[in-house]
C-alpha positions as a printed Julia matrix, in Angstrom:
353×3 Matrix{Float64}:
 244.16  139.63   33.88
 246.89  138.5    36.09
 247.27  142.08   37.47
 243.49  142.32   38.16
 243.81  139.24   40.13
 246.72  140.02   42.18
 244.99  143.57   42.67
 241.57  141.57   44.24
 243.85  139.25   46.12
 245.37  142.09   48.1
 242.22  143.77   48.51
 240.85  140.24   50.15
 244.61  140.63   52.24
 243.39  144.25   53.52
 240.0   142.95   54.67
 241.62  140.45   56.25
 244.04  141.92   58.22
 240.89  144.78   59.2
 239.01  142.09   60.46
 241.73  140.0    62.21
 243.16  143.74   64.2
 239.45  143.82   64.78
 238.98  140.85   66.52
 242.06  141.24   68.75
 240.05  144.19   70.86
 237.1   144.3    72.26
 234.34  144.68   69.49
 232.66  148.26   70.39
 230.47  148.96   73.51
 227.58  147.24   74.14
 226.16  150.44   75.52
 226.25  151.77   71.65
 223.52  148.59   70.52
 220.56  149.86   69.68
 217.87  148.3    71.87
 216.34  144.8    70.76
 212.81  145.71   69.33
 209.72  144.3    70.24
 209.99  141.75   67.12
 213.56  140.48   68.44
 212.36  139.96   71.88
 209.32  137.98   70.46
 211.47  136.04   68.63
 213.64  135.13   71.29
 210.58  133.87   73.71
 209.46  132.27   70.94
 211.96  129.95   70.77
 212.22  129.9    74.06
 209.03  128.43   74.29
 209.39  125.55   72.03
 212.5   124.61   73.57
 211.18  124.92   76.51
 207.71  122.68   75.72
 209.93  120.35   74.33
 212.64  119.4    77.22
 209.35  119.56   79.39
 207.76  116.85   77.25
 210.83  114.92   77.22
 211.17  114.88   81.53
 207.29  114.34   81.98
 207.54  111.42   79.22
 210.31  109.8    81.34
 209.35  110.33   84.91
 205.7   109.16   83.91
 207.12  105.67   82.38
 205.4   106.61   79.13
 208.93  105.94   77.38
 211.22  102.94   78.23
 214.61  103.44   79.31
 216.85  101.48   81.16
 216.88  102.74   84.9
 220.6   104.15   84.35
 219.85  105.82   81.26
 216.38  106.98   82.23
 218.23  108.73   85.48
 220.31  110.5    83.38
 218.01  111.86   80.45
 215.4   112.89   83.16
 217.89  115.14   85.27
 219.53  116.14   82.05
 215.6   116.96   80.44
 214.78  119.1    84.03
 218.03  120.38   84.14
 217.88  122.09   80.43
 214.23  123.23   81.57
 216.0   125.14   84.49
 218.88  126.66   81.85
 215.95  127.65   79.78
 213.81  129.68   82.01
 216.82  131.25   83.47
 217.55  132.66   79.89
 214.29  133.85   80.0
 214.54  135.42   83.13
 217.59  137.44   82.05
 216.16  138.21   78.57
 212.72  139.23   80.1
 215.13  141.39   83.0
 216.57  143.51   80.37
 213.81  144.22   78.11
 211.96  145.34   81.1
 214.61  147.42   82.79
 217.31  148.39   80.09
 214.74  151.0    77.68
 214.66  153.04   81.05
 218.05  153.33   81.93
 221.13  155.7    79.95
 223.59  153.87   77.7
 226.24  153.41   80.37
 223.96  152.02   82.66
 222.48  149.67   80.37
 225.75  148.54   79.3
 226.2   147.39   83.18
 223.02  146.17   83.28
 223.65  143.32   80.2
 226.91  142.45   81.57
 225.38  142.47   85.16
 222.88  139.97   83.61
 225.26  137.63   81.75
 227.46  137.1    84.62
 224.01  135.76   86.6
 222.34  134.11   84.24
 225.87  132.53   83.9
 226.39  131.42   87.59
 222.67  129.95   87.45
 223.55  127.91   84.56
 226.92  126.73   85.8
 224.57  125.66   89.47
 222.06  124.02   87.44
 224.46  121.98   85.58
 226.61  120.92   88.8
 223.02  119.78   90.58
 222.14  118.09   87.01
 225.28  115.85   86.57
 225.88  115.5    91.01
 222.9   113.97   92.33
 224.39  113.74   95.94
 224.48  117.51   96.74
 227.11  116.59   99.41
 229.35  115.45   96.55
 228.73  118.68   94.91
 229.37  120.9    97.27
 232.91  119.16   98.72
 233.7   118.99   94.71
 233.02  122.35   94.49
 234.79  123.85   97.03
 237.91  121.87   96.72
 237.88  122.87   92.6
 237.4   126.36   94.44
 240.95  126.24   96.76
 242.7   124.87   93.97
 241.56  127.39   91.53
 241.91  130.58   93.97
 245.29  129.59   94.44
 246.21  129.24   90.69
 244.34  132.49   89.24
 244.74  134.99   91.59
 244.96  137.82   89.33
 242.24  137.09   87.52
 239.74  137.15   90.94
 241.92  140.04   92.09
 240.22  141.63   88.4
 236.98  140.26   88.67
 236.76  142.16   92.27
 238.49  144.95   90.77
 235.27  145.01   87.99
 233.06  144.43   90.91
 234.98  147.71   92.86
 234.77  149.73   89.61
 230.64  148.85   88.84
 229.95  150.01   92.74
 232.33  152.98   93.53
 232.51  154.04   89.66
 235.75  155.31   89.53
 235.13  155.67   85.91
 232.53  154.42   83.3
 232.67  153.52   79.52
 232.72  156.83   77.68
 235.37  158.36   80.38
 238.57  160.1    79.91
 240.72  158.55   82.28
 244.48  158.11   83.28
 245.68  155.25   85.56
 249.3   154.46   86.07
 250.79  155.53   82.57
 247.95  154.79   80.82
 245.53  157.77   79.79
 242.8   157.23   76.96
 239.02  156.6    76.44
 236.93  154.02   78.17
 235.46  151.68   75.53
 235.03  149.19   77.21
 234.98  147.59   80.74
 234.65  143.82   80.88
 235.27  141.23   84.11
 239.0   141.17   83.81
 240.07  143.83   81.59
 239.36  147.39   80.5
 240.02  148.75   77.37
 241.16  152.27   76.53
 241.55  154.39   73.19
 244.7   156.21   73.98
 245.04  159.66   73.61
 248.89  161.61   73.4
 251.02  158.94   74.08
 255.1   158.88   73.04
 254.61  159.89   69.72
 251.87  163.21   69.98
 252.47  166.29   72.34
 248.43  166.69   72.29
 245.44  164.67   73.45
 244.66  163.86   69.95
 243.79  160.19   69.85
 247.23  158.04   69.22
 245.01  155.16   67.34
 246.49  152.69   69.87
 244.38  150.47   72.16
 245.69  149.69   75.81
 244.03  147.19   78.02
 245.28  146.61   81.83
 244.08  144.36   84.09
 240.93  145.89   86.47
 243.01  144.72   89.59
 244.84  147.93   88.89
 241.6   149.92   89.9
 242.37  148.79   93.42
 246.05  149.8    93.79
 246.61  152.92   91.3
 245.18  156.69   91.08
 242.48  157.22   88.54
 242.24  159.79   87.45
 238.71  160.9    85.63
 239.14  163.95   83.41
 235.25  163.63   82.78
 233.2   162.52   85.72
 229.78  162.42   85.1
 228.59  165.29   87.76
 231.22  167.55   86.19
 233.05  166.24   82.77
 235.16  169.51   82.46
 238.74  170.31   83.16
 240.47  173.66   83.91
 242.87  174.53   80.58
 245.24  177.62   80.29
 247.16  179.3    77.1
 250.43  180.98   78.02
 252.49  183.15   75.86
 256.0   185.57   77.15
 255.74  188.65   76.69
 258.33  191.63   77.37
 258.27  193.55   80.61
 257.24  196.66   79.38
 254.47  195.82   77.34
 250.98  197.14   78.06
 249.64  195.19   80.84
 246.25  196.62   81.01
 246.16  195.88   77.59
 247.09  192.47   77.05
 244.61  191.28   79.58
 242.25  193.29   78.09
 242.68  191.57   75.03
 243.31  188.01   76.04
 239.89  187.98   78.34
 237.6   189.28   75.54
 238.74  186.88   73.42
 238.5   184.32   75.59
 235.23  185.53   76.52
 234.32  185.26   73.3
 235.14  181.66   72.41
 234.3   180.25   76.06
 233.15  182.74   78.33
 228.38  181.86   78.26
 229.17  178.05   78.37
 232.21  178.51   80.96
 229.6   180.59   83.13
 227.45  177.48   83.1
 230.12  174.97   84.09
 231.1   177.1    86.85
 227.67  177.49   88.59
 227.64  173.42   88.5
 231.09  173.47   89.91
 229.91  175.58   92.91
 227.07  173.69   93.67
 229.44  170.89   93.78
 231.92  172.6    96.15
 229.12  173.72   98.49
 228.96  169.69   99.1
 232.44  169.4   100.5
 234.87  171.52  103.05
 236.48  172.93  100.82
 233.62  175.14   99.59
 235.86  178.63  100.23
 237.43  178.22   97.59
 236.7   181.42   95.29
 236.54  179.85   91.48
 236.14  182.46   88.82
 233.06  182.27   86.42
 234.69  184.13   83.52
 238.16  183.3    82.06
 241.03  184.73   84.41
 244.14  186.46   83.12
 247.42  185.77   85.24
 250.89  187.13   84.67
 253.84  185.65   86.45
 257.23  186.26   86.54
 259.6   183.46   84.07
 262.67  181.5    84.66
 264.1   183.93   81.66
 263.31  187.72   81.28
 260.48  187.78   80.19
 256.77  187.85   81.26
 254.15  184.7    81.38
 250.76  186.14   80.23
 248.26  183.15   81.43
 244.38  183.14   80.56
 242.45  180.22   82.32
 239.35  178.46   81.54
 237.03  175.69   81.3
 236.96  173.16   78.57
 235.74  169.94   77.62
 238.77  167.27   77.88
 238.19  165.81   74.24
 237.84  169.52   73.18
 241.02  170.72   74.7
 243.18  170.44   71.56
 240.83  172.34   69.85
 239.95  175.01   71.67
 243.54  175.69   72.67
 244.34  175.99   69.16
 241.51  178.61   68.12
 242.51  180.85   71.21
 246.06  180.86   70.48
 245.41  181.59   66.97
 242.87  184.86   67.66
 244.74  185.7    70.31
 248.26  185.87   68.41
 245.81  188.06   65.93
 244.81  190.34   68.5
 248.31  190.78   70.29
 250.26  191.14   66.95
 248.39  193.85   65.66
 249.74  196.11   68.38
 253.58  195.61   68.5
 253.78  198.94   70.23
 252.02  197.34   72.76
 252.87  194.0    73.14
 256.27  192.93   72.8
 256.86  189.17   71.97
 260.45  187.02   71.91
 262.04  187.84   68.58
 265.17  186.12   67.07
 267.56  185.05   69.31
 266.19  186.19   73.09
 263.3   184.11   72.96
């Protein structure tokens, strides 16, 4: 029995821990929510509504002198009664903003949209509860603006962020979803809040692939405004140029091995790479550098190595989170291909590799 407790207690332990590593990132994208229903958004007006009828009831039941208050005290609950009408409808305003507008936008953009919505209904709030509790607006405003001074000077990174959220949601260097690298960090958008963004990293110290590490890294958005990003899947064109290389001896069949490594390459990537590349035209056309000549089938290279042997390259197109993966299968079929001619091919053996 004592066993069967301990056994439960560690379970309880495990959950625990999952829940607390949970709560120390960023819960998953709001841009992954499904969208409220019809019911929910009911619900919400609904209540709304009442609280809504009721702080109105409370101001019109002061100001009218239908309830006695001492003057001090009746000052203070009517501002505070309009006030909380104010806070109200601009809740409404916001939830009534995104019911209308988010159903027709993608995920990303809705995501921007809620937090674009948040931060306003926010600032409204924040306004209506400075005018509620200052009712010389002169005070306010010289209260305001020194709290302003002294707080610009003490959190200067975090408005440097909140601009650097501001750059990233108008320039869209990248979006939640992305494959990114900035600085030395290189991983998955998940999310992109006012300060921070958050990435699932991918390689990293301890893999030689871009398989997903498992760790999280979050920097600081002000880093948008001083470091490279770069996007490894931008919406217009999320692909990235890959290559497989192998050495191969000098007098091995030439014709041959490109022979082989194209069709097989054809094979796994060649209708979809066709595809990509027409996009990647079009998008080329737009800038000066539209002479470039860009291949719409996978290209075979061979260069001459640092050692003495031959570099037998085949280039393509491939999604970034599908690199790994498609690597792997070509090297594997093409190793098939290439071995069963040794006559033909000749590959590093023993010790001259």
């Amino acid at each position: 029995m004592a066993e069967k407790e301990k056994e439960e207690a560690e379970q309880l332990k495990k959950h625990g821990d999952v829940k607390e590593a949970l709560a120390q990132t960023t819960p998953p994208p709001e841009a992954k929510k499904k969208l409220p229903t019809k019911k929910t958004h009911r619900l919400f007006l609904g209540t709304y509504a009442v609280l809504l009828l009721v702080f109105l009831a409370i101001w019109i039941l002061v100001s009218t002198g239908a309830v006695s208050l001492p003057s001090r005290t009746e000052d203070v609950v009517r501002r505070g009664a309009l006030g909380a009408v104010f806070i109200v409808l601009a809740l409404v305003a916001g939830r009534v903003a995104e019911s209308v507008f988010a159903p027709r936008l993608d995920t990303v953009s809705r995501y921007n949209l809620r937090r674009i919505l948040r931060l306003l209904v926010g600032l409204a709030i924040v306004l209506i509860l400075v005018s509620a509790i200052f009712v010389n607006w002169y005070t306010a405003i010289v209260s305001f603006g020194v709290l302003s001074l002294i707080l610009g000077f003490a959190l200067q990174t975090p408005i440097t962020s909140f601009i650097g959220w501001i750059y990233i949601l108008v320039r869209k260097p990248y979006r939640v979803g992305d494959r990114i690298l900035i600085g030395v960090a290189k991983g998955d958008v998940i999310d992109v809040s006012y300060l921070d963004t958050t990435l699932w990293e991918f390689g990293g110290q301890y893999l030689s692939t871009d398989h997903p590490s498992g760790r999280i890294i979050k920097f600081p958005n002000s880093q948008v405004l001083t470091q490279p990003v770069y996007n490894y899947s931008w919406p217009l064109f999320p692909y990235i140029w890959n290559e497989v290389k192998f050495h191969i001896a000098y007098d091995s069949d030439l014709e041959f091995v490109a022979k082989t490594m194209r069709e097989v390459a054809e094979h796994e990537v060649g209708e979809t790479m066709m595809e990509r590349v027409k996009v990647y035209r079009e998008l080329l056309a737009q800038t000066p550098v539209d002479e470039l000549e860009v291949q719409e089938r996978p290209v075979i290279v061979f260069r001459v190595s640092e050692n003495t042997w031959l570099e037998a390259i085949v280039r393509y197109i491939v999604d970034p989170k599908k690199a790994g993966r498609t690597k792997t299968d070509l090297i594997q079929k093409l190793l098939k291909k290439l071995n069963a001619e040794p006559d033909r091919v000749g590959f590093p053996k023993g010790n001259a590799r």
